[in-house]
FIBAGU-306423 format. One record per residue (C-alpha): y negated, z negated, x negated. Coordinates in steps of 0.2 Angstrom, whole numbers, padded with zeros to 4 digits, always signed. Each point is the difference from the previous one (the first is absolute). Layout:
YZX...
// end
This chain:
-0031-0041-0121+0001+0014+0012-0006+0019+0002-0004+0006+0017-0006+0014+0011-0015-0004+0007-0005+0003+0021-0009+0016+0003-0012-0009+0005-0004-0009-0015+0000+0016-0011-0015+0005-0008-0009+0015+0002+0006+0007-0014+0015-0003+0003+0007-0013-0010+0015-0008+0009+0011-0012-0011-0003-0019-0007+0011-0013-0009-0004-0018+0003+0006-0017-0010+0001-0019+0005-0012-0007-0016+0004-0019+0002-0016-0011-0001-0008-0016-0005+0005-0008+0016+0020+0004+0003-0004+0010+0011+0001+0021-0003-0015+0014+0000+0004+0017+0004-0008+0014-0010+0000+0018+0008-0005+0016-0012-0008+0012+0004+0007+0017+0009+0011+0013-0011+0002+0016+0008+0019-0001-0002+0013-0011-0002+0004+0006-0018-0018-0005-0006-0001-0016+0010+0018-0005-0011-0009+0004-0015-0013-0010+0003+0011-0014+0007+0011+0001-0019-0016-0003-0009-0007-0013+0011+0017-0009-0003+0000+0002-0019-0019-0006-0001+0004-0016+0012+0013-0005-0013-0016-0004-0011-0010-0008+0012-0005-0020-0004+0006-0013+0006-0016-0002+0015+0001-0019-0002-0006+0000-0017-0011+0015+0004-0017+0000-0009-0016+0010+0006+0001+0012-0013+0016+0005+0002-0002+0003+0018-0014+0009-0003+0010+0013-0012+0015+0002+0015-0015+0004+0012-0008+0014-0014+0018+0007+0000+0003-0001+0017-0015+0014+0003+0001+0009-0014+0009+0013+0009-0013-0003+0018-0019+0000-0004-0009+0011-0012-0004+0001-0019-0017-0008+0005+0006-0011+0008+0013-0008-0013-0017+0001-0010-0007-0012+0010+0017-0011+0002-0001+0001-0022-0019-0005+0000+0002-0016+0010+0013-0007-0012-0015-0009-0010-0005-0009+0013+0013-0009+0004+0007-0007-0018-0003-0018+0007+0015+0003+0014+0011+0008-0013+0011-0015-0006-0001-0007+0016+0017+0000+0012-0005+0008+0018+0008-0015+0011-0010-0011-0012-0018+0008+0005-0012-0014+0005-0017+0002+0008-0006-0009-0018+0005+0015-0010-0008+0011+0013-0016-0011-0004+0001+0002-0017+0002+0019+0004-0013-0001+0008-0012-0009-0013+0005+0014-0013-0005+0015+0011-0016-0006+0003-0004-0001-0017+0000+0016-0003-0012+0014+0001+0006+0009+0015-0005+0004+0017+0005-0008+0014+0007+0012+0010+0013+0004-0018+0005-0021+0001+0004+0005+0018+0011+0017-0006+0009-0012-0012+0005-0011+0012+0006+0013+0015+0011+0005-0014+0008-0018-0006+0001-0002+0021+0011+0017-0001+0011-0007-0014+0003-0015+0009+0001+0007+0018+0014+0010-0009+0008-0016-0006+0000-0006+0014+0008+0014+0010+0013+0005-0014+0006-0017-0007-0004-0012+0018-0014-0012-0014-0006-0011+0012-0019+0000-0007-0009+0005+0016-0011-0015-0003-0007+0005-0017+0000+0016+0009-0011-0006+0012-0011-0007-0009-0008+0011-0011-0016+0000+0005-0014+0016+0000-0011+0000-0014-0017-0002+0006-0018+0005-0010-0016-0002+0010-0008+0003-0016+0006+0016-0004-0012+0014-0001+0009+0016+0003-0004+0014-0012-0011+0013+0006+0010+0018+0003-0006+0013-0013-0003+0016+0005-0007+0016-0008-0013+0009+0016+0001+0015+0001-0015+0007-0009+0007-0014-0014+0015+0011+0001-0010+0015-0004-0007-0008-0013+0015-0004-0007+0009+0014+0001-0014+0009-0009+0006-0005-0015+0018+0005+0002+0002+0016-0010+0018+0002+0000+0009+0008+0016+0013-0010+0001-0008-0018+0001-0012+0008+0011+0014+0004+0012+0007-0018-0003-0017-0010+0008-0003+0012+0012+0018-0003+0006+0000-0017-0002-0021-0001+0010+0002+0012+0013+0020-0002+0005+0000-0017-0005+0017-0002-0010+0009-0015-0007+0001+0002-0018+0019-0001+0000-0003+0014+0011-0011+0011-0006+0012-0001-0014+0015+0007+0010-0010+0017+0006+0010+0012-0007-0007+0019+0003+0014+0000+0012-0010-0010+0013-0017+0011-0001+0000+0014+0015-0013+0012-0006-0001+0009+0014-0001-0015+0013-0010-0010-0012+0011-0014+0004+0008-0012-0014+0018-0010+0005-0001-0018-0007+0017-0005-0001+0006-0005-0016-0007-0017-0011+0001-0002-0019+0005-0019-0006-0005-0003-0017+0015-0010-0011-0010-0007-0012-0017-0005-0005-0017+0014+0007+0004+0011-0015+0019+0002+0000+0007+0017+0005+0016-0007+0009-0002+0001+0018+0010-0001+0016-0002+0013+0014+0000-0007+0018-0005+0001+0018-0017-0004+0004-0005-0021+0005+0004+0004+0018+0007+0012+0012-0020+0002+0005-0002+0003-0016+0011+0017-0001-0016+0011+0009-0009+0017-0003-0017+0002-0001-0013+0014+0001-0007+0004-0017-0019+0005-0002-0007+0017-0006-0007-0009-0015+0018-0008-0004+0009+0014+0005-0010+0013-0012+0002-0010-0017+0019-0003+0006+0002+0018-0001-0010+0002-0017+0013-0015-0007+0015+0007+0008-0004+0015-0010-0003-0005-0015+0018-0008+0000+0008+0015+0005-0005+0006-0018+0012-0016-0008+0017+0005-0007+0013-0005+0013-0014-0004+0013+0008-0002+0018-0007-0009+0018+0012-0015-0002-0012-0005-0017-0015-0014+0007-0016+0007+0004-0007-0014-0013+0012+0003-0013+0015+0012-0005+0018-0004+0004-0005-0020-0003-0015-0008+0012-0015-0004-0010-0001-0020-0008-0008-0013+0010-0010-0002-0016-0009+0017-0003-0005+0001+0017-0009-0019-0001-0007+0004-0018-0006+0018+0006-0010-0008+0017-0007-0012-0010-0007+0012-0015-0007+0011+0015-0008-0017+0010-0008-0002-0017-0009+0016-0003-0006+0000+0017-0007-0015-0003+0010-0009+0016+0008-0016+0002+0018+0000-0003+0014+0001+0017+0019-0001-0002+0007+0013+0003+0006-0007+0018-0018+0000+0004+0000+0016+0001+0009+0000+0014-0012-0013+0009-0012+0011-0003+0009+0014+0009+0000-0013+0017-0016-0003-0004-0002+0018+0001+0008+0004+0016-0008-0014+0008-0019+0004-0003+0007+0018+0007+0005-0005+0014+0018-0005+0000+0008-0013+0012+0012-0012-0005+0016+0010+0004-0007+0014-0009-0003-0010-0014+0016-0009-0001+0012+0014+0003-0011+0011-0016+0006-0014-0010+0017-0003+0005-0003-0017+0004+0014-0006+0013-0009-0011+0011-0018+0002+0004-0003-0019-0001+0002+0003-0020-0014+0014+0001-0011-0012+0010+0004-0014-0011-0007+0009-0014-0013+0011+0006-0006-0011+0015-0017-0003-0011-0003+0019-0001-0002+0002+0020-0013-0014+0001-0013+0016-0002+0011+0009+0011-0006-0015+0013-0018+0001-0003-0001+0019+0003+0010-0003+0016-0013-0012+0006-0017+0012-0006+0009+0011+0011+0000-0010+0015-0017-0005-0004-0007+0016+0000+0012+0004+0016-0007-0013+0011-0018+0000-0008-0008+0008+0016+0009-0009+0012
// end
């Protein structure tokens, strides 16, 4: 075990400059180095150091190692390095993977993956999900591999894609925009008003619509900040929350508000003020706690009703704000930066569909261009 400074080089940008590093012996003999990350000084890094020391005293033996139990070191081990949403995720995969549980790592056959396999397939989900589940089984053992030296690169190696050629894909629901207007029309109270039209025109996440606090609307600019992300703890209708970045860096963006939006955010903004205790750090959907994944569904789908429309998610409404910009005119860049998507391959992945129109009106236009020639 050891504490060092590092090169100046090798500091980050932040400037984080001090790491400890331990010798973990491993299945083979032999010894694996593991590195932390950067403190920014020395006292930190020893503190960090003590409690990797006192937690290593608990570790199991790595010979006798079952799946399961490498599993929960890997959940510990970035706890303290993704996001909330994230260690969601990490918690939601635990079912799918009770047949490896019992099951000691350096012990791992290709016939246990099979069977894996079998399992998975039986159930009613899609594709592109079985594929999730098992990027995230690779990342556990990757980690394994890495940490304790497990030689497994062959079980690694082959775990195979999974593959539907039948597969249909779901359709993407949007609301147009005179659906929109239609259901909107049937919205009476202000503040849910503001909420879809935030959520159609800006084209929020729902974790981040959730976050707006009255902070991050400029009035004046008619601008709103996305910066902040609500993570629900608990099923669509608890209260208890986490407040954290947004998805991406991307994702942190401001964005112009229209008159429409801008006008009833005003009308909202002062019917608050008239709330005992009422300040800008409160949600714009809420008071000093986000509105509940739940009253914002049950709402959207009471209104889809009386406007006698087929139901979205909630998510689809921010499809529908692509769908939007895309029939208006907006390219690909435009498109993906308004969402906060941090690569534009993800915005052409998912919208791709949406500028086949876009094609054809390229084409009328050369048609009608070289026409008389």
């Amino acid at each position: 075990m050891a504490t060092k400074l590092l090169p100046q080089n090798r500091w980050t940008k932040d400037g984080r400059k001090w790491i400890f590093y331990q010798w973990i012996p491993s299945l083979n003999g032999t010894r694996t180095k593991y590195t932390s990350k950067a403190y920014f000084t020395k006292k930190e890094a020893l503190i960090a150091e003590r409690d990797f020391v006192s937690s290593s005293n608990n570790y199991i033996d790595c010979k006798n190692m079952t799946f399961k139990e490498l599993y929960t070191q890997y959940y510990e081990y970035q706890e303290d390095k993704v996001k909330q949403t994230t260690l969601k995720t990490y918690k939601d995969r635990i079912r799918y993977m009770k047949i490896f549980d019992k099951i000691k790592v350096k012990d791992l056959t290709y016939k246990h993956y099979e069977i894996w396999r079998k399992e998975i397939n039986k159930l009613d989900i899609k594709t592109s999900y079985k594929n999730d589940i098992q990027k995230f089984i690779k990342s556990v053992l990757n980690w394994g591999i890495k940490r304790y030296g497990f030689e497994i690169n062959m079980f690694y190696m082959q775990m195979e894609t999974f593959k539907n050629p039948n597969e249909i894909e779901e359709d993407m629901e949007i609301y147009t925009f005179d659906e929109f207007q239609q259901f909107i029309s049937k919205e009476k109270d202000i503040k849910y008003i503001c909420l879809f039209e935030t959520l159609y025109y800006d084209g929020l996440r729902k974790g981040e619509l959730r976050g707006l606090t009255w902070n991050d609307i400029d009035f004046k600019n008619k601008i709103v900040r996305i910066n902040k992300n609500v993570v629900s703890i608990g099923g669509e209708g608890s209260k208890s929350y986490n407040l954290t970045t947004p998805k991406t860096k991307k994702s942190i963006r401001t964005l112009p508000i229209p008159d429409i939006l801008i006008n009833h955010l005003k009308q909202l903004f002062e019917e608050n003020t008239k709330y005992y205790g009422f300040n800008k750090k409160w949600f714009v959907f809420g008071t000093d706690q986000p509105i509940t994944n739940f009253k914002i569904r049950d709402r959207k789908n009471k209104i889809a009703k009386e406007a006698g429309l087929h139901c979205i998610r909630v998510h689809d409404f921010r499809h529908s704000c692509a769908s939007l910009l895309i029939n208006n005119g907006a390219n690909i860049t435009v498109v993906a930066e308004y969402l906060g998507h941090s690569k534009i391959d993800e915005t052409l992945n998912t919208y791709a569909h949406m500028y086949k129109s876009r094609l054809i009106d390229v084409v009328n236009s050369i048609n009608k261009i070289t026409f008389n020639v």
